[in-house]
N, C-alpha and C positions, 0 to 999 in steps of 0.2 A: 807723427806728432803725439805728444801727450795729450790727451783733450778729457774733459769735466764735464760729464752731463748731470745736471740736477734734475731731480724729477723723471731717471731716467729709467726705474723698473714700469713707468707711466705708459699709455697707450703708442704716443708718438716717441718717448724717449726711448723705449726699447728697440723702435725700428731705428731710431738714429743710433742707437748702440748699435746694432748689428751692422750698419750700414758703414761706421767709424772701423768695425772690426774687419771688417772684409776687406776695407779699402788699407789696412796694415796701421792701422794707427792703434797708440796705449790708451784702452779706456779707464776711467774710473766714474763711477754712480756713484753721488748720492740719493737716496731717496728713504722718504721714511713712513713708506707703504702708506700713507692714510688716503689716498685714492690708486695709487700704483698697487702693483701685485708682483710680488717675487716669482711666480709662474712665467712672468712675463722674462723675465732672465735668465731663470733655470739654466736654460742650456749654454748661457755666456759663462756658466760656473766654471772652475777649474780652466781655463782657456788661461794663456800666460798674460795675455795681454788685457785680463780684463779683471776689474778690482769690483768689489761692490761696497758700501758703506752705509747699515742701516740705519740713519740719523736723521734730524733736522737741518736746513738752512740757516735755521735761527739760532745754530749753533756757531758761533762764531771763533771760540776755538778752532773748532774745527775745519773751519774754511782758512784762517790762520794756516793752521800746519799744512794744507792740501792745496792751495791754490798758488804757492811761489812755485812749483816745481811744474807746474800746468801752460802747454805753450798756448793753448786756445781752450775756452769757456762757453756751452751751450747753455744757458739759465733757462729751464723749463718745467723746474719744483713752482707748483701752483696750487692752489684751490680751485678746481675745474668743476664743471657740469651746475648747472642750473639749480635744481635742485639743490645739492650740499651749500651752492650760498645759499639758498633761502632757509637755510634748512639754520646753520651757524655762521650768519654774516661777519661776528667777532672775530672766528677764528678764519675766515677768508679774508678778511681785510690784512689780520695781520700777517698772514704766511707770504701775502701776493707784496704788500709794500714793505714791509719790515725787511722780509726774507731779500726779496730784489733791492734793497739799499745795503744791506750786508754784500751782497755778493758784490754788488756793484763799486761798493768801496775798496774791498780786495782786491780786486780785480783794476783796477786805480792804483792803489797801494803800490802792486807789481807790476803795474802796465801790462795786462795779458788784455791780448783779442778778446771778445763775449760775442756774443747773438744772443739778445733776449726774445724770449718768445711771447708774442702777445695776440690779440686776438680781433676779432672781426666784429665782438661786442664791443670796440671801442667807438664806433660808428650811431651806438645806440640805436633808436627809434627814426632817424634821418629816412624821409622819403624820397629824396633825390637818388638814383641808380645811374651806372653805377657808381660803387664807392671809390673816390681814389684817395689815396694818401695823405691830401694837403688840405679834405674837405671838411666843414664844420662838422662838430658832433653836438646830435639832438637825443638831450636824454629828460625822462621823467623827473617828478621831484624825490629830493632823499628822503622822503619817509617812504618811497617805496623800494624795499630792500633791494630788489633784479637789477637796480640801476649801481648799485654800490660793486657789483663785480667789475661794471664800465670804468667805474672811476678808478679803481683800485689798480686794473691795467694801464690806464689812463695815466695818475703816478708814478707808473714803474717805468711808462715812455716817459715823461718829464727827467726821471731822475738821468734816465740811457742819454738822451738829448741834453742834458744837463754837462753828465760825463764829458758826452762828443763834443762839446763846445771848451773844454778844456784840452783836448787833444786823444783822449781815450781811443780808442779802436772801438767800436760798439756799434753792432746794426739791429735792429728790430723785425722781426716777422709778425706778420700779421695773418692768422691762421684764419678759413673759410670752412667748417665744417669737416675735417677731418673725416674718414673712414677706414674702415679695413679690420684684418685680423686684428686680434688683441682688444678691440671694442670693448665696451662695458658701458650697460643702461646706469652705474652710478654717478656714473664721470662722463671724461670725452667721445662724442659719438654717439648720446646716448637714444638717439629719436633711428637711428640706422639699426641700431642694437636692439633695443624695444621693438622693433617692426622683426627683426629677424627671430629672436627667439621666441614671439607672441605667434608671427607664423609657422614656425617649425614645428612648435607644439599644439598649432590649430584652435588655438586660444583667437579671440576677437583684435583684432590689429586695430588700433586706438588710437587715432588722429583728431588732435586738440582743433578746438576753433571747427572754422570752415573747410578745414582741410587747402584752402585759398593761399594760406602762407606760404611763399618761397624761401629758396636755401639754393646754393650751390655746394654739391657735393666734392667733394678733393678726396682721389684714392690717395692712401699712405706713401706710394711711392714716391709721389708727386710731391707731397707736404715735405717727405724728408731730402727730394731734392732741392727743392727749393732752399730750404734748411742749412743744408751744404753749401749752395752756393752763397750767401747769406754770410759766411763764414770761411769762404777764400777770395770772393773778387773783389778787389780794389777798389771801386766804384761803390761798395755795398756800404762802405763807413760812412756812421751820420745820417744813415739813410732809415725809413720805414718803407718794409714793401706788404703788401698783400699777396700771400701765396695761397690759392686758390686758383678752381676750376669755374669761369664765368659761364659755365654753360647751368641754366636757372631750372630746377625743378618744383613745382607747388607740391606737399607735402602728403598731399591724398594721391596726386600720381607715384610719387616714390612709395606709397604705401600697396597703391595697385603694382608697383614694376617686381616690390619686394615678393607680394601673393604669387601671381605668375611664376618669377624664378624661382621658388620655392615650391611651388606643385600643391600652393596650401590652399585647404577647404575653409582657413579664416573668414569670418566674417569681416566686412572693415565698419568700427562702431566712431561715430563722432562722440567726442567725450568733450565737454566746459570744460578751460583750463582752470578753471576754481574748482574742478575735480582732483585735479593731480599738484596745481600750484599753491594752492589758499585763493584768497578772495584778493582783491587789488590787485590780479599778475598784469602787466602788461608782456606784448610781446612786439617783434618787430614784422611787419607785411613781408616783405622783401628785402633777400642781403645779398648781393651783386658784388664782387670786386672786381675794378680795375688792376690790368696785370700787363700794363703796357709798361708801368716802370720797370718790375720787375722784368721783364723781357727784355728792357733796353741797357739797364745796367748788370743785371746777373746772368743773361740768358736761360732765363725760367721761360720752361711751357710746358704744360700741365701735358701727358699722354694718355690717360688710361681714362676711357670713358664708364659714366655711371652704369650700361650692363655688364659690363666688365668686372670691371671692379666690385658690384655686388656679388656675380657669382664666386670672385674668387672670395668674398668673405661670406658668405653664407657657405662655402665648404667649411671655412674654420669653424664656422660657429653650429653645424652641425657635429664635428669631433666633440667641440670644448663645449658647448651648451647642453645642458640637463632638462631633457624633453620628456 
């Protein structure tokens, strides 16, 4: 197949690149580095079957000339990590809906497949676990900016569901904490990445709050299986799934699991999230997916458990991290 990944020098689009390349399919990236990394690609260079494109989404020429000839569309160009929205919510707002109603409409246009990718913050601050697919979302009010990433994914399912109700091909993923090589504390991954490179280099490992906050970690392989499937079964159209690992880790244990595999003499420091966020951050207690949809309609299920999967990404981030 020809397949279009946006976003995909990105932490998960690269593994979905590689993953597209393996399995014999023509890639082409867009991505326009401002959280992705061309390292992340590097080695798809020169490969016949793999294009790169360093540009916007919001380039609509561009998506014009590149999207009729595309059998299948991954949309995964975003404003990620926590931080970078709070940091320029203008320019996340418009990358995450502008960009995904451009694509969206090409892809319309020509009637190609998509999987958009979205996120586990569309669940907001909701205390009910776990999450599943059809249940309300609880967010803060808009003058606090961390809620504006919820909404902004939040539109970009409206506009997908929007499409699907016209006859589009279109499935949604809904991402649970991501990990693995290619991490980066500025983007996706970034509290896995922070613990890894703080204890490598025996720096204080810096767990916000009480350290009480849970997460479910998802190794990469698992994200981009899911991903895949998302984007051949039948069943997947019109659908939101959650692809994630339900198995719940509180965020001082993952900081202790990270110490141990890592042989590191860090300290582990509680830090105020008004340390690292500004003052008003809100955060969420607990993020739990249900993944019984996705099991029943894509046959998703996550493999690769959290010691696992940490050791195999604390080897990368030992090569590629500067200690």
């Amino acid at each position: 197949m020809r397949v279009l990944v946006t976003g995909g020098a990105g932490y998960i689009g690269s593994h979905l690149a590689d993953a597209l390349i393996k399995r014999g399919d023509e890639v082409l990236v867009i991505d326009n580095l401002s959280t992705g990394r061309f390292e992340n690609i590097r080695h798809l260079q020169g490969h016949p079957a793999f294009r790169f494109i360093n540009d916007t989404i919001l380039n609509e020429s561009l998506l014009e000339r590149m999207i009729p000839s595309r059998d299948l569309i991954f949309h995964l160009a975003a404003a990620v990590g926590v931080r970078n929205v709070l940091k320029d919510p203008l320019a996340a707002i418009n990358t995450n809906v502008r960009g995904t109603e451009a694509v969206l409409d090409h892809a319309f246009r020509y009637w190609k497949r998509i999987v958009i990718a979205s996120t586990s913050e569309i669940y907001g601050k909701a205390s009910h676990v776990p999450f599943r697919e059809d249940d309300d979302r609880v967010l803060g009010s808009t003058a606090v900016t961390r809620w504006s990433y919820s909404m902004s994914k939040a539109i970009d399912e409206h506009f997908a569901f929007a499409y699907a109700a016209k006859g589009l091909p279109v499935s949604i993923v809904r991402y649970f904490n991501s990990y693995g090589p290619r991490i980066d504390e500025r983007g996706y991954g970034s509290v896995v990445a922070n613990f890894a490179r703080q204890a490598l280099r025996g720096d204080p490992i810096t767990v916000h709050g009480d350290g009480k906050q849970s997460r479910c970690f998802t190794y990469i392989s698992d994200t981009v299986v899911g991903t895949l499937l998302a984007g051949e079964a039948e069943g997947a159209i019109g659908e939101a799934f959650n692809i994630g690992n339900p198995t719940e880790t509180p965020v001082l244990e993952l900081a202790q699991t990270m110490k141990r595999l890592a042989r590191s003499k860090s300290p582990i420091q509680f830090v105020p999230y008004e340390a690292y966020y500004g003052a008003g951050f809100e955060d969420t207690r607990r993020r739990v997916p249900a993944i019984d949809k996705a099991k029943r309609l894509l046959g998703f299920q996550p493999k690769v458990g959290l010691d696992s999967g940490l050791r195999k990404t604390l080897a990368w981030c030992r090569e590629h991290y500067r200690h």
